[in-house]
C-alpha positions in Angstrom: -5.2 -32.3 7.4 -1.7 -32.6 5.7 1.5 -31.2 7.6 3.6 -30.9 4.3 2.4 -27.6 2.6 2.7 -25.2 5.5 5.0 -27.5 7.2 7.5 -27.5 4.4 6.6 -23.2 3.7 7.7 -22.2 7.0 10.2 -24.4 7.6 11.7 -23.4 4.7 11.4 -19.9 5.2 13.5 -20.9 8.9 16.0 -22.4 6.7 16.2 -19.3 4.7 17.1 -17.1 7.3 19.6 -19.0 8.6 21.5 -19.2 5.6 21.2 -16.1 4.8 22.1 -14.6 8.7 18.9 -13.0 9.2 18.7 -15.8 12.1 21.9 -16.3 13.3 21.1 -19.1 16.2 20.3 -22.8 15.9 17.0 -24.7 16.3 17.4 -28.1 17.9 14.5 -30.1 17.4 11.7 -29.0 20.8 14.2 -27.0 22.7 13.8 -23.9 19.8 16.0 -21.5 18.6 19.5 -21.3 20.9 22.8 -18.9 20.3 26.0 -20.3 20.0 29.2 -18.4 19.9 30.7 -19.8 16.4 26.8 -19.1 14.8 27.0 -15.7 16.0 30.6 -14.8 15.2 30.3 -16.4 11.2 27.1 -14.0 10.8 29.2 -11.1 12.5 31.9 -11.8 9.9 29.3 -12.3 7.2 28.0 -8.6 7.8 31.7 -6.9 8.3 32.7 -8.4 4.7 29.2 -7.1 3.4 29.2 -3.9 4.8 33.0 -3.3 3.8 32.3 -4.4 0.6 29.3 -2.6 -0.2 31.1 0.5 -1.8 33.2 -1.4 -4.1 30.1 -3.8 -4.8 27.5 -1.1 -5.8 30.2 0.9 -7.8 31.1 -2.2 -10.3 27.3 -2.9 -10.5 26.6 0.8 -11.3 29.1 1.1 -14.1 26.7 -2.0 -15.6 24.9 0.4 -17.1 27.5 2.0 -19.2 29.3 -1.4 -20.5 25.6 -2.3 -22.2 24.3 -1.1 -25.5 21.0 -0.1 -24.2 20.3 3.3 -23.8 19.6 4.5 -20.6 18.2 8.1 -19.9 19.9 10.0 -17.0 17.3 9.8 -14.8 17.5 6.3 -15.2 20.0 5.7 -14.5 20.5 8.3 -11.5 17.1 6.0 -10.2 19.0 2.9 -10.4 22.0 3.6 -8.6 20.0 5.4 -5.9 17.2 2.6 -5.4 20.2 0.0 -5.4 22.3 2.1 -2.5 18.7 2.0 -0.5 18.1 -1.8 -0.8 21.5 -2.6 0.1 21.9 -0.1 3.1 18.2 -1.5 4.2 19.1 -5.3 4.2 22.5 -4.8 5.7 20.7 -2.6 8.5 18.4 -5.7 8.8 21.3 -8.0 9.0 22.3 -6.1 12.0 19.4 -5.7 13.3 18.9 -9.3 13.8 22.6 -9.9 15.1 22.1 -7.1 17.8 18.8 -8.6 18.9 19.7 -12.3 18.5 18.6 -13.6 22.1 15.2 -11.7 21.6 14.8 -12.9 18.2 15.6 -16.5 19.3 13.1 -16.7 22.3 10.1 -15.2 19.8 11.0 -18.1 16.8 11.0 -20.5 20.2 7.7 -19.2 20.7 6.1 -19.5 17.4 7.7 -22.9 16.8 5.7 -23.8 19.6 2.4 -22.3 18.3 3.0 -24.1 15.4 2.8 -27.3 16.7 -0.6 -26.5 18.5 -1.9 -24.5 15.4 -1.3 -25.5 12.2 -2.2 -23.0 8.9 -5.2 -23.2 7.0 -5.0 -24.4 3.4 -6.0 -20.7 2.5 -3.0 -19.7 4.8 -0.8 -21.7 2.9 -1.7 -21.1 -0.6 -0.8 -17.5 0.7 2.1 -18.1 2.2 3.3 -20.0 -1.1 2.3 -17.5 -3.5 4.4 -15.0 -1.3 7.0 -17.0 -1.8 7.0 -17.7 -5.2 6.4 -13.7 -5.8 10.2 -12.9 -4.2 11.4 -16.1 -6.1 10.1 -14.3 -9.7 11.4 -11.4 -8.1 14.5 -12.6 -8.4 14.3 -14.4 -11.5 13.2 -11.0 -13.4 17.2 -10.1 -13.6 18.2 -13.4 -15.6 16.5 -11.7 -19.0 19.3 -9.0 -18.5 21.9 -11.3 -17.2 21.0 -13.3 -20.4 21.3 -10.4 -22.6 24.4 -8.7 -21.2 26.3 -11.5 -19.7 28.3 -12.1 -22.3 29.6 -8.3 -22.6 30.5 -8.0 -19.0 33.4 -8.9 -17.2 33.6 -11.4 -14.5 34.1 -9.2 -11.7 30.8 -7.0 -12.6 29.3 -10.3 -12.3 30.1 -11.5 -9.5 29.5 -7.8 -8.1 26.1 -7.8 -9.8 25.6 -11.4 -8.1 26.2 -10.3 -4.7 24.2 -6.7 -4.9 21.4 -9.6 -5.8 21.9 -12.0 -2.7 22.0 -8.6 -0.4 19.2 -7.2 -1.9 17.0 -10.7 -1.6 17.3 -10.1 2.6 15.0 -7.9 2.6 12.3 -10.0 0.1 13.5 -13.1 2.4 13.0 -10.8 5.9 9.3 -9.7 4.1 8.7 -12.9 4.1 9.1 -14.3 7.7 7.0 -11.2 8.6 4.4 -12.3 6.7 4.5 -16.1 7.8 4.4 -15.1 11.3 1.7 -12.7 10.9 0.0 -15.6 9.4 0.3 -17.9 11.9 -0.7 -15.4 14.2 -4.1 -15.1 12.7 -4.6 -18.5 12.5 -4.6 -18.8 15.8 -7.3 -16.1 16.8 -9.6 -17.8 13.8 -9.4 -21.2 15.4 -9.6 -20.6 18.9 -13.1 -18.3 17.4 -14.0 -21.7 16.1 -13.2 -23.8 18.7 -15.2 -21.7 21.6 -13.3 -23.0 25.1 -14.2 -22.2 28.2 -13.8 -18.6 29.5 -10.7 -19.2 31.4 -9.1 -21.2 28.9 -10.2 -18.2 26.2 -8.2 -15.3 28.7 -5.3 -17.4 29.6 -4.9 -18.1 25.3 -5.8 -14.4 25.0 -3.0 -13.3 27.9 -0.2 -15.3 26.0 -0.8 -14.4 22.6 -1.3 -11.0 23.5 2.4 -11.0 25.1 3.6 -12.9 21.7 2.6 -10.5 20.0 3.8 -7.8 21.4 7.6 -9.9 21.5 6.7 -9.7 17.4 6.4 -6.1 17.0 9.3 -4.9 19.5 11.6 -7.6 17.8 10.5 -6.5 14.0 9.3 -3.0 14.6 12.4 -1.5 13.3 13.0 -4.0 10.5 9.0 -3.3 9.8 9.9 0.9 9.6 12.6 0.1 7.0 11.0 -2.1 4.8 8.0 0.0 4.4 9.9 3.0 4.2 12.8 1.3 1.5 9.5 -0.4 -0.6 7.2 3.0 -0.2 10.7 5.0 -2.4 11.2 2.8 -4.1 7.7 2.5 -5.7 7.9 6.3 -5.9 10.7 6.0 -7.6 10.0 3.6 -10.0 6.5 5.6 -10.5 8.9 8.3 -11.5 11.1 6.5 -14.1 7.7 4.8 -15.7 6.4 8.4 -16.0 9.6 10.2 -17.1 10.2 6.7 -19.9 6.6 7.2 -20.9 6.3 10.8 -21.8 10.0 10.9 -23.5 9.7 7.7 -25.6 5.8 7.0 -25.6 6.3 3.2 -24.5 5.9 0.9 -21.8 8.9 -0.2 -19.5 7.8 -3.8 -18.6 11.1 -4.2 -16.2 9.6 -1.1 -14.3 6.3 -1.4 -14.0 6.4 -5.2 -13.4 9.1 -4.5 -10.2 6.7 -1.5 -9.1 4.2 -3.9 -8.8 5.6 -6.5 -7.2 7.0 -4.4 -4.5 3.2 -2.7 -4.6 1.5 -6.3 -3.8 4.3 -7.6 -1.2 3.7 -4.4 0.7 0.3 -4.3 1.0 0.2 -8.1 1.7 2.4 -7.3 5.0 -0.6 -4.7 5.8 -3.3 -6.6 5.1 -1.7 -9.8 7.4 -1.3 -7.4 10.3 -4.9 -5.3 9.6 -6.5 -8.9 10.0 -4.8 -10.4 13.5 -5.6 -6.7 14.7 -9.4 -7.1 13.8 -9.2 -10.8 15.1 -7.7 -9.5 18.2 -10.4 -7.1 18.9 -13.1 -9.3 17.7 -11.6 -11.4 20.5 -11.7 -8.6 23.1 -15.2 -8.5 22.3 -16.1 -12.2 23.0 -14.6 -11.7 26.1 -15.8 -8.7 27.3 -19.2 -10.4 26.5 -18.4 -13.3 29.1 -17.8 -11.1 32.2 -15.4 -14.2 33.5 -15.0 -14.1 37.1 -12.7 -17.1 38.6 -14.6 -19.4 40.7 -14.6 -18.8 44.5 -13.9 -15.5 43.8 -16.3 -12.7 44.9 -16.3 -8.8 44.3 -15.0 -7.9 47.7 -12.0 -9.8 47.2 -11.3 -8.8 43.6 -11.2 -5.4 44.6 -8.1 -6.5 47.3 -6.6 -9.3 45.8 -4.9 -9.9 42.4 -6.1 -12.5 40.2 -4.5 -15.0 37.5 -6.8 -13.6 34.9 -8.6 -10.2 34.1 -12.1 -10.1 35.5 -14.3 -8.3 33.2 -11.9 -7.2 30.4 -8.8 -8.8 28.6 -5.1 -7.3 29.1 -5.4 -5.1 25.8 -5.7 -5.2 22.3 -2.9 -6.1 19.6 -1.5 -3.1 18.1 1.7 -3.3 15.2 2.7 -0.2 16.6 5.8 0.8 14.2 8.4 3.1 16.5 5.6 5.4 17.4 5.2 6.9 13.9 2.3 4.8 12.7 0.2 1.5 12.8 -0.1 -0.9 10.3 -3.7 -0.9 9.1 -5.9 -0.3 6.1 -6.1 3.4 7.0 -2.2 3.8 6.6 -2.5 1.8 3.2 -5.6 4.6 2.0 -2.4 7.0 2.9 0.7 5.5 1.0 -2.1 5.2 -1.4 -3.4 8.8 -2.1 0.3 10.5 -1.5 1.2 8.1 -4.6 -1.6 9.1 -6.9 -0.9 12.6 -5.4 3.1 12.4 -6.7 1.8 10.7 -9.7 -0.7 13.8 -10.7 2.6 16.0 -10.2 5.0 13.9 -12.2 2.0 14.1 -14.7 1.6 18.0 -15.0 5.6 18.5 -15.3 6.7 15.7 -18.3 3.6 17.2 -20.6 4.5 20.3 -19.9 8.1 19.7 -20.5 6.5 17.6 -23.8 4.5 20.3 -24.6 7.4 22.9 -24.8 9.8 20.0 -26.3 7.6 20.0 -29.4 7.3 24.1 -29.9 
């Protein structure tokens, strides 16, 4: 099989991060990821200027709004502003994140760099990893219509304020991202060692190290996991909200709403989905060994129940679990919940625009 497509995805995603400071450590060639002082103190002085300029940033990018000649309903516009304030505040909290946590998040990309040269993705894996990417690339490319259209109009420093809001908000799309690879690579590895069938101690000492992987995974990216499903859960609500109010007042469709709802819709529950599956490989995986009752040779009961062995006797070390800060898990059955509260805020928006339509037209 071909190294360049997942070779070229995941590498690029590496490259990614580093520019953008979600990774702010070198890789160097088989050694992995290392932190040097001059790598950590230009992302430190990356996020100061960010942060500090954040204020002035959103406030030229806000008053957008008014310098065009579309008109904007309040709520709009009140929508806007607030869903831009929570992407920024989420990707610089990300940015930190990953500074304060550099050494940990350098020995888990170590770790999967290594996996990766043992396991390489799946063509299927790929194509998914690829059409991730290019989603957060169109994304992006959804704001040149109104760049196009109101370029012209606007100064040069709402620009270059517009510009930057755009690069701070794509950390988060870009963080998404290297979830999702990861997660991918992850359940990779449980659906080729299935295929391959090795010998019961090679099958627990596999299961024993990817089991402590992946729990590296989820105590590097739990909190970074908690924000953006909390930051991309709003601000579907709240684009849900604008589509509703846009609808009812002006009987149209706002493509620019509905297609970013959407988008944020399907990149969300992509991340679930990834980490539903390495959970269900993992346990199919618990089950297979359960099944082999692996004692190690020369060992007998009497001394198993004195002496501690390399390897579990009859049961693995656990189960992977993407645990999120102790509020939830990220499965199918949390999806059904984001799911049914959104139809549930949906049926509410419903009732109050036709009834403020209702009384609008008496």
């Amino acid at each position: 099989m071909s190294r360049l497509p997942h070779v070229c995805g995941l590498c690029l995603l590496l490259r990614i991060w580093q520019l953008l400071a979600l990774a702010p450590f070198r890789m160097s060639g088989r050694v992995g990821a290392r932190c040097q002082r001059w790598v950590t103190l230009s992302a430190a002085l990356r996020w100061v200027l960010l942060t500090s300029l954040a204020p002035v940033i959103l406030w030229k990018t806000a008053a957008m709004y008014e310098a065009t000649n579309v008109r904007h309903s309040a709520i709009f516009k009140i929508i806007a502003v607030a869903t831009m304030v929570g992407d920024v505040c989420i990707s610089l909290a990300l940015l930190g994140t990953n500074l304060w946590n550099r050494k940990e998040l350098a020995k888990l990309v170590s770790g999967l760099a290594r996996l990766h040269r043992r396991r390489r993705l799946s063509w299927w894996s790929t194509l998914f990893l690829w059409l991730k990417l290019f989603l957060s690339l169109y994304q992006l490319l959804c704001n040149v219509p109104f760049l196009e259209g109101a370029g012209s109009r606007l100064p040069w420093y709402q620009l270059l304020a517009y510009g930057v809001q755009l690069y701070v908000e794509h950390v988060s799309s870009v963080y998404a991202n290297g979830i999702f690879g990861g997660m991918l690579l992850i359940l990779e590895c449980y659906n080729q060692l299935e295929r391959e069938e090795p010998p019961p101690d090679r099958l627990l000492q596999r299961e024993r190290s990817w089991l402590k992987l992946v729990q590296r995974f989820v105590d590097v990216f739990q909190l970074g996991i908690f924000l953006l499903v909390f930051g991309s859960f709003i601000n579907i609500l709240a684009n849900m909200y604008a589509f509703m109010s846009y609808f009812v007042s002006l009987h149209g469709v706002p493509l620019t709403i509905s297609n970013n709802c959407l988008i944020m819709a399907v990149q969300l529950y992509a991340m679930i989905l990834a980490a539903h599956l390495c959970q269900v490989r993992s346990a199919q995986l618990r089950k297979v060994c359960l099944n082999l009752e692996y004692v190690p040779a020369g060992l007998t009961l009497e001394k198993a129940m004195t002496t501690s062995t390399p390897f579990p006797l009859v049961s693995p070390t656990g189960s992977v679990k993407f645990r999120i800060i102790g509020l939830f898990t990220l499965d199918n059955s949390f999806w059904l919940f984001l799911v049914s509260y959104a139809m549930n805020f949906i049926v509410v928006i419903l009732q109050f625009s036709l009834e403020n339509m209702k009384q609008a037209q008496t």
